[in-house]
N, C-alpha and C positions, 0 to 999 in steps of 0.2 A: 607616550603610548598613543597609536591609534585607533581612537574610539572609531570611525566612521566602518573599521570593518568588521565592528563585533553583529555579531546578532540577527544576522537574518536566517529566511525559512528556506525548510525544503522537502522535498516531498518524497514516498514512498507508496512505491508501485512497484508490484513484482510480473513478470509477465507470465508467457502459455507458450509451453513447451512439450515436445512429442517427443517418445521411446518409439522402440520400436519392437518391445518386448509383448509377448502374446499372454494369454491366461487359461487355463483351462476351467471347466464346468462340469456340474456333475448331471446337468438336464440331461433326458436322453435326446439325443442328437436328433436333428430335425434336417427335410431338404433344403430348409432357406440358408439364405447366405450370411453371413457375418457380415456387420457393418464394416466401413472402412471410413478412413478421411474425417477424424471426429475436428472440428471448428471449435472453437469456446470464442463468445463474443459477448458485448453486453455486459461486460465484469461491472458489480459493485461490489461493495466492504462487504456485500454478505447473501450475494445472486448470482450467475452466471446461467449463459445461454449457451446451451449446445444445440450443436446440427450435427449429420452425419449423411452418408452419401451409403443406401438400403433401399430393399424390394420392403414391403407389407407396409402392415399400419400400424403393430404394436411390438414394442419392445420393450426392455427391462438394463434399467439405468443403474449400474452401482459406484460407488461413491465414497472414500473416505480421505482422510489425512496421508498422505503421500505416503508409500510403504505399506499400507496395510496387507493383511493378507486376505484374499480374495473372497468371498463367504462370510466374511466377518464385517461386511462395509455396511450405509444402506442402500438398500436395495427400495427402487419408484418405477412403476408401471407407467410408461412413457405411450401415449396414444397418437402423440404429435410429436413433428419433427421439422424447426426446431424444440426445442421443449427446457424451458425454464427452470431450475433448482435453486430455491431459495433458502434461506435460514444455516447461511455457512455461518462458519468465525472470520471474524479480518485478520488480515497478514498471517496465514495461512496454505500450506502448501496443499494443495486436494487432487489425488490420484481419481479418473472417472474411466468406465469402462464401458461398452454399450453392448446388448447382444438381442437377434430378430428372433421374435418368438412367432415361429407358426403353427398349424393345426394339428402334424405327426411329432412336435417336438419343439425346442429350439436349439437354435447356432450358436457356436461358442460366444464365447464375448471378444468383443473388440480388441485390436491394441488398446495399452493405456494411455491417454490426456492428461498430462497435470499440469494442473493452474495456480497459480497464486493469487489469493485474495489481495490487494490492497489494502493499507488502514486508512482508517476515519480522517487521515491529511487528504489523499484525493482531493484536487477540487481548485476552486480560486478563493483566496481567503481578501479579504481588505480590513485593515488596522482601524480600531474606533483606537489605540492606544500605540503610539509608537515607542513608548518608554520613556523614563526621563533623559537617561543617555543619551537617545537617538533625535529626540527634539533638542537637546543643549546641541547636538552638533549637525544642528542644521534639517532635519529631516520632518519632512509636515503628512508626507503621506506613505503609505506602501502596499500595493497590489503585491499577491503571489500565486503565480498558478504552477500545481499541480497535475502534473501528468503520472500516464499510468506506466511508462517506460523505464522511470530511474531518475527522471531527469524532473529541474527545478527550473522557476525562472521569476524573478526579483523585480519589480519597477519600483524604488524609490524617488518622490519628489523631493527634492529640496532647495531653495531658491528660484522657482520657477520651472527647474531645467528637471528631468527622469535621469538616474542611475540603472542600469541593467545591470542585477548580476544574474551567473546562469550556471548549473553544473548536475552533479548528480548525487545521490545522496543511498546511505543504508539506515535503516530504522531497526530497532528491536523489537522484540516480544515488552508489550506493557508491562509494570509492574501489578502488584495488588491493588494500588489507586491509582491503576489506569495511565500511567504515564509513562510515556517510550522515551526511548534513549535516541539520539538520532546522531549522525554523522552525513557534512556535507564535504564534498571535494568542488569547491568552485571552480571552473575555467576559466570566466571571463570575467571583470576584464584582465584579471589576474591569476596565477593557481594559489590557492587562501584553502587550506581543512580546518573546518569550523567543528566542535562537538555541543553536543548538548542534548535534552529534554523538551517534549511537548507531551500535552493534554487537550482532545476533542472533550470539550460539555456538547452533550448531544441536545439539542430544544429545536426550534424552529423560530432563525435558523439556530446552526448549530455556533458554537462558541470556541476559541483554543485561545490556553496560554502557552508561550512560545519563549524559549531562551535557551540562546547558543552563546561559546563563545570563542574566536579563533585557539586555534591550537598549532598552525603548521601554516607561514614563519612563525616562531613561538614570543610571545610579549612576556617579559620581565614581570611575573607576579602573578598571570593570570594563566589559571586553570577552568576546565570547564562544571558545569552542575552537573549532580548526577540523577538519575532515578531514586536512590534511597536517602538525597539530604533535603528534593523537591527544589522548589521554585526556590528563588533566590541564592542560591547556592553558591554560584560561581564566584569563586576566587577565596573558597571557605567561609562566604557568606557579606563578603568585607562591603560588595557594592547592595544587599540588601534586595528588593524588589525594582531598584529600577532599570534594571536590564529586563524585566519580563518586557514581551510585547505583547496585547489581547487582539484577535481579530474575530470577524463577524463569515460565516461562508458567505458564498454571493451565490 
């Protein structure tokens, strides 16, 4: 069996994508214009930034879980533009809608924006623990950074020399303690789908334990961890803890 392609990370990022579907309002109709061209920039696990492209100075921002129904969202008195929303959930889909309020009324609301929150992976993590697996077969260190795209990207050292791996990855909805199911598709330098489990401890900085294990070419006896057996898990528990990997954000 080859250990050297069990185990490594990946990341989840979901991006910002535009409808082009309208909404209606029950204000009474005003002369100003309806916002257009809504932006979302500045994503974290639990912020985003909007701009929009409008006449005045105040507007009204509403906001929920992708799908909602119009009126039922929240609703924030936006006096700036751009203008910052904080206190999402991560890995999150959030439908946003913008409309100009002026003095005889206001304009409908915008097309809708939805964004996905990223989860608490985001980021570049570095290994205080590379596992016992991954030290027996050679490996001293491992960067990994996260992007907000989908995509992954691996530096392991071992023997002097860097390994790159690179691909892209889906994540779940946590469980009750907090731990996502994750799925990587590597590309390079091979095509390798790995599954498995991670957990963000949030502190300063922040901490994650991390274990995947190939699934696709398939290895003789090994199956991946799940969400509901926790850490150690893979392979029905057979290799114990030392496949977890711990790392530190940077």
């Amino acid at each position: 069996m080859k250990t050297s392609k069990f185990f490594f990370l990946g990341l989840l990022s979901l991006g910002v994508a535009f409808s082009s579907c309208s909404s209606d309002d029950d204000e009474p109709a005003g002369t100003c214009s309806t916002p257009t061209d809504i932006i979302i920039d500045n994503a974290t696990v639990s912020s985003v930034t909007l701009s929009w492209v409008s006449s005045g100075s105040a507007w009204t921002i509403e906001y929920g879980e992708s799908g909602f129904t119009q009126g039922s969202g929240t609703q924030v008195a936006a006096s700036a533009n751009p203008y910052t929303i904080n206190g999402l959930e991560a890995n999150t889909n959030y439908d946003f809608y913008v409309r100009n309020n002026c003095a005889d009324g206001a304009s409908g609301f915008s097309s809708v924006a939805t964004f996905s929150t990223p989860t608490t992976l985001a980021g570049t993590w570095e290994a205080y623990d590379v596992s016992p697996l991954l030290a027996g077969a050679g490996i001293t260190g491992i960067t990994a950074k996260f992007t907000y795209n989908n995509k992954y990207r691996v530096d392991a050292t071992t023997g002097g020399s860097d390994l790159v791996f690179e691909g892209t990855y889906t994540v779940s909805q946590p469980n009750a303690e907090g731990i996502y199911a994750i799925t990587l598709e590597q590309t390079d330098p091979e095509p390798v789908t790995s599954q498995g489990i991670f957990k963000v401890y949030v502190a300063s900085p922040d901490s994650m334990w991390y274990e995947v294990a190939q699934t696709t070419p398939a290895q003789a006896g090994v199956t991946p961890p799940t969400q509901g057996a926790g850490f150690g898990s893979t392979s029905g528990g057979a290799y114990g803890n030392a496949l977890v990997q711990k790392y530190t954000r940077q």
